[in-house]
VEXTOR-610872 format. One record per residue: residue in three letters; z, x, y negated of N, C-alpha, C in turn. Coordinates in nm, 3 decimals. Example, Ala and Ser with C-alpha at 12.3 -4.5 7.8 and 13.67 -1.06 7.14 Angstrom:
<pts>
  drenza     n_up   n_east  n_north    ca_up  ca_east  ca_north     c_up   c_east  c_north
     ALA    0.780    1.319    0.569    0.780    1.230     0.450    0.780    1.320    0.330
     SER    0.708    1.285    0.225    0.714    1.367     0.106    0.787    1.290   -0.003
</pts>
This chain:
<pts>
  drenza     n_up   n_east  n_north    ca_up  ca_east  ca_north     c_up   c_east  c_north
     UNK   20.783    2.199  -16.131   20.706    2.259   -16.239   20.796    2.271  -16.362
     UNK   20.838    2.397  -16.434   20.920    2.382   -16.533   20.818    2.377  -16.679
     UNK   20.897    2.285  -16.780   20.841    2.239   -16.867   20.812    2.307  -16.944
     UNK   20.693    2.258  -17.024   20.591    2.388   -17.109   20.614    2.358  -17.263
     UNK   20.672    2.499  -17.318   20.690    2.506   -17.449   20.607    2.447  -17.526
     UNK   20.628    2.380  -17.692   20.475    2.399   -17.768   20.417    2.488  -17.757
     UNK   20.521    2.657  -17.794   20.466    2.765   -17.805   20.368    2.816  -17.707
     UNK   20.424    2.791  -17.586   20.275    2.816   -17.507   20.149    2.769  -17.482
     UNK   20.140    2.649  -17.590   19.998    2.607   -17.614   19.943    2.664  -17.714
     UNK   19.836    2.705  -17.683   19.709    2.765   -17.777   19.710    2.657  -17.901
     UNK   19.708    2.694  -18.047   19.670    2.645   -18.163   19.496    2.585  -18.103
     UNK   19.469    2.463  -18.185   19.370    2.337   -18.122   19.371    2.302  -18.325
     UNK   19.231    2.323  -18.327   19.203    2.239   -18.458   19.204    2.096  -18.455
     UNK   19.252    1.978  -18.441   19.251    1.863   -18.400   19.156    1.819  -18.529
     UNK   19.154    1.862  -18.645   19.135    1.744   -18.757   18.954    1.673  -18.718
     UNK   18.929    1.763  -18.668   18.732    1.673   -18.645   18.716    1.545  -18.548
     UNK   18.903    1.552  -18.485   18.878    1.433   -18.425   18.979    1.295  -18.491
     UNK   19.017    1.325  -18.615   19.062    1.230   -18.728   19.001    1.193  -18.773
     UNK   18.842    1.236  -18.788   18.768    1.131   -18.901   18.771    1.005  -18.870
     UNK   18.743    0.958  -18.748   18.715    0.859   -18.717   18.822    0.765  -18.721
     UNK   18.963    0.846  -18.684   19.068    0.684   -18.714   19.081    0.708  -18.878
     UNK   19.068    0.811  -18.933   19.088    0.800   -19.113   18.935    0.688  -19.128
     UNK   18.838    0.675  -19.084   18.743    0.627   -19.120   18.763    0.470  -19.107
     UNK   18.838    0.445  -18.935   18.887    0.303   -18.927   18.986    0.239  -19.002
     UNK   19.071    0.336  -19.010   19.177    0.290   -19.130   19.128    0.283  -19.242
     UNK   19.029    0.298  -19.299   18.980    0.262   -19.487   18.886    0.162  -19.486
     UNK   18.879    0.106  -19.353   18.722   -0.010   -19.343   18.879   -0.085  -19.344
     UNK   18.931   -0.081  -19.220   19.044   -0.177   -19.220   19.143   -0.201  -19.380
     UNK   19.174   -0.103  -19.482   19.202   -0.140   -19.595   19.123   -0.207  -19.704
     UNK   19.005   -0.136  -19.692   18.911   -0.223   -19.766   18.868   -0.392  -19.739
     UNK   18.932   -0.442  -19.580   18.871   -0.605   -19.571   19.003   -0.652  -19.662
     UNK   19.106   -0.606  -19.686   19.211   -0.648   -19.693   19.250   -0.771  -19.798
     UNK   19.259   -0.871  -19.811   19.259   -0.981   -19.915   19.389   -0.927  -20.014
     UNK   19.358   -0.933  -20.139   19.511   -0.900   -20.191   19.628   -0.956  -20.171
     UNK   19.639   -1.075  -20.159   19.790   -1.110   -20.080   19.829   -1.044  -19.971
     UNK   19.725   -0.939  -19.878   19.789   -0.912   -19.722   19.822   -0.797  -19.802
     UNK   19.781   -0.741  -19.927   19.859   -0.586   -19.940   20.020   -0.621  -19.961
     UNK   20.069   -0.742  -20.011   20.206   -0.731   -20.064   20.261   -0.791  -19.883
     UNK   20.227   -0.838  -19.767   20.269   -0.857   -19.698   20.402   -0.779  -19.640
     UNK   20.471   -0.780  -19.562   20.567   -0.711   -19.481   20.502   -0.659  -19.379
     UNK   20.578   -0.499  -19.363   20.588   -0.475   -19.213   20.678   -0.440  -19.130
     UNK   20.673   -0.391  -19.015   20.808   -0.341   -18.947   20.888   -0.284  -18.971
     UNK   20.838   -0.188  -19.078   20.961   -0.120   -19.182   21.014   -0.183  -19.257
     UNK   21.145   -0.204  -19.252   21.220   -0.290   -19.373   21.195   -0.264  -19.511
     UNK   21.141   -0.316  -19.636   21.168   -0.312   -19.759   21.000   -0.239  -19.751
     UNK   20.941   -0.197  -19.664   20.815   -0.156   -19.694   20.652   -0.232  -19.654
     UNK   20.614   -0.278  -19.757   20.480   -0.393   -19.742   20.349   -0.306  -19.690
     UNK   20.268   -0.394  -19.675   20.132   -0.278   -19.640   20.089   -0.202  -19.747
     UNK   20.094   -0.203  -19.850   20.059   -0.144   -19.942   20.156   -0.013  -19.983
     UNK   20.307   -0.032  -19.920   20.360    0.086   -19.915   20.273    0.222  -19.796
     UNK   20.279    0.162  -19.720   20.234    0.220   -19.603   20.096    0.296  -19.658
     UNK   19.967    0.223  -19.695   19.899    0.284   -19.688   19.896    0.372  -19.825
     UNK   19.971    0.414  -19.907   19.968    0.474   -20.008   20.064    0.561  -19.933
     UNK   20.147    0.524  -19.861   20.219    0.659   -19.816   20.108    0.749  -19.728
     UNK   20.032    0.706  -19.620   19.939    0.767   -19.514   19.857    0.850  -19.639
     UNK   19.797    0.806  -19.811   19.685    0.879   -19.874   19.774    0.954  -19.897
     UNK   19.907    0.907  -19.953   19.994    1.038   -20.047   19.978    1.165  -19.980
     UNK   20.015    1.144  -19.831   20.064    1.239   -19.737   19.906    1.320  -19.695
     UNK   19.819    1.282  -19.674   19.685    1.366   -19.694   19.671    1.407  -19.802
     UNK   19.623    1.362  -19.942   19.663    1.422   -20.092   19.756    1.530  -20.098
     UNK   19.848    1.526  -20.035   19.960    1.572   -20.023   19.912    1.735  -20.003
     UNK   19.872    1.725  -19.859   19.841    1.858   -19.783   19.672    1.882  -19.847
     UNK   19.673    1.795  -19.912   19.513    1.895   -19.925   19.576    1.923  -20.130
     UNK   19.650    1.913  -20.159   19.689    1.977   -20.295   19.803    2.094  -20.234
     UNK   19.881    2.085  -20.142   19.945    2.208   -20.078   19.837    2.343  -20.027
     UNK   19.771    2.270  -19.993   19.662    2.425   -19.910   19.550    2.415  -20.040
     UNK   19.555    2.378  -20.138   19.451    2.416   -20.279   19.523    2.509  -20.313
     UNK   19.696    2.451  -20.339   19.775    2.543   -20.420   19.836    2.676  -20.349
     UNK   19.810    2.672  -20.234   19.860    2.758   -20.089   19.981    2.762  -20.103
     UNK   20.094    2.638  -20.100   20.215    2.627   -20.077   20.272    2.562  -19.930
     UNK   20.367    2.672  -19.926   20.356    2.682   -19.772   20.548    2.651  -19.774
     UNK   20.569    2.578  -19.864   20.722    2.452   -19.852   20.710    2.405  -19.753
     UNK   20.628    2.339  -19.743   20.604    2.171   -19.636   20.651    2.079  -19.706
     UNK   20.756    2.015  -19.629   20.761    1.838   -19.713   20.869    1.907  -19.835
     UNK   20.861    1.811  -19.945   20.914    1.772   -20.033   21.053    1.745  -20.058
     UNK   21.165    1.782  -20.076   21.281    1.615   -20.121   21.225    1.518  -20.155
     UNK   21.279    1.444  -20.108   21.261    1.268   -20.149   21.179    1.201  -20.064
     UNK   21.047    1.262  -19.960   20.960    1.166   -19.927   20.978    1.088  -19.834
     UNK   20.907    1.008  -19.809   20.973    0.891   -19.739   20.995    0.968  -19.580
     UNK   20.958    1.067  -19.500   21.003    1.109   -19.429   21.136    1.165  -19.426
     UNK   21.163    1.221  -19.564   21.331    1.299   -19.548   21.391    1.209  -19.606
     UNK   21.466    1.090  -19.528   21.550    1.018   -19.602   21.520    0.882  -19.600
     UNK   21.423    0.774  -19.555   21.392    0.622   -19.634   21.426    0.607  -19.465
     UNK   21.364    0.434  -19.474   21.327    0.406   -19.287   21.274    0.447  -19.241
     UNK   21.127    0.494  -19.300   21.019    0.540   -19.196   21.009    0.557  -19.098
     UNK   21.105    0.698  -19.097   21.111    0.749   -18.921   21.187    0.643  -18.819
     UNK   21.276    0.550  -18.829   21.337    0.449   -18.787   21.302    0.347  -18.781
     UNK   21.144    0.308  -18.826   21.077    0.176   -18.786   20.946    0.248  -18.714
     UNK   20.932    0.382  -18.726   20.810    0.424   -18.593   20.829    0.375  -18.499
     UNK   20.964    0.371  -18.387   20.909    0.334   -18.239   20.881    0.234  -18.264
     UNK   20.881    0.162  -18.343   20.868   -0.024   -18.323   20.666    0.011  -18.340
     UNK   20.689    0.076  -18.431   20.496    0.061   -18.411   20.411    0.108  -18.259
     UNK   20.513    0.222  -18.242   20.428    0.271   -18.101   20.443    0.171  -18.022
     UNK   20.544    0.124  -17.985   20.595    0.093   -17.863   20.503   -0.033  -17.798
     UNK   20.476   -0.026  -17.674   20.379   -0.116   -17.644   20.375   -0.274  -17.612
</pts>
């Protein structure tokens, strides 16, 4: 079977099936005691409180891009072009 482009998948609105982990993720920030926000995580130099201000930035993000209908994409500087981020993901997936 030879392997199938993105391109040959049909565009799929996914976002109606995000509410629910955006919904688990803000119950899960809200139990949060304030000492666990300054905690560490797998990303070097980045605490939980980096993290989850990066996950709002990055929604904020795209919903002030499609208000303003700027169609850049990412930014300079964000923590995707350039920090650890992308280099402490597999450690989160990985099982």
């Amino acid at each position: 079977m030879p392997a199938m482009s993105l391109w040959d998948v049909p565009p799929m609105d996914i976002r109606p099936h995000l509410r629910a982990e955006r919904v688990a993720l803000l119950e899960l920030l809200e139990g949060l005691a304030p000492d666990q926000w300054n905690a560490p995580t797998v990303c070097p130099g980045w605490s939980v409180k980096d993290v989850a201000l990066h996950l709002v930035d990055d929604d904020l993000g795209w919903l002030s891009r499609g208000r303003d209908q700027d169609l850049s994409g990412l930014l300079a500087g964000t923590p995707t072009t350039g920090s650890s981020w992308p280099r402490c993901m597999p450690r989160t997936t990985a099982g």
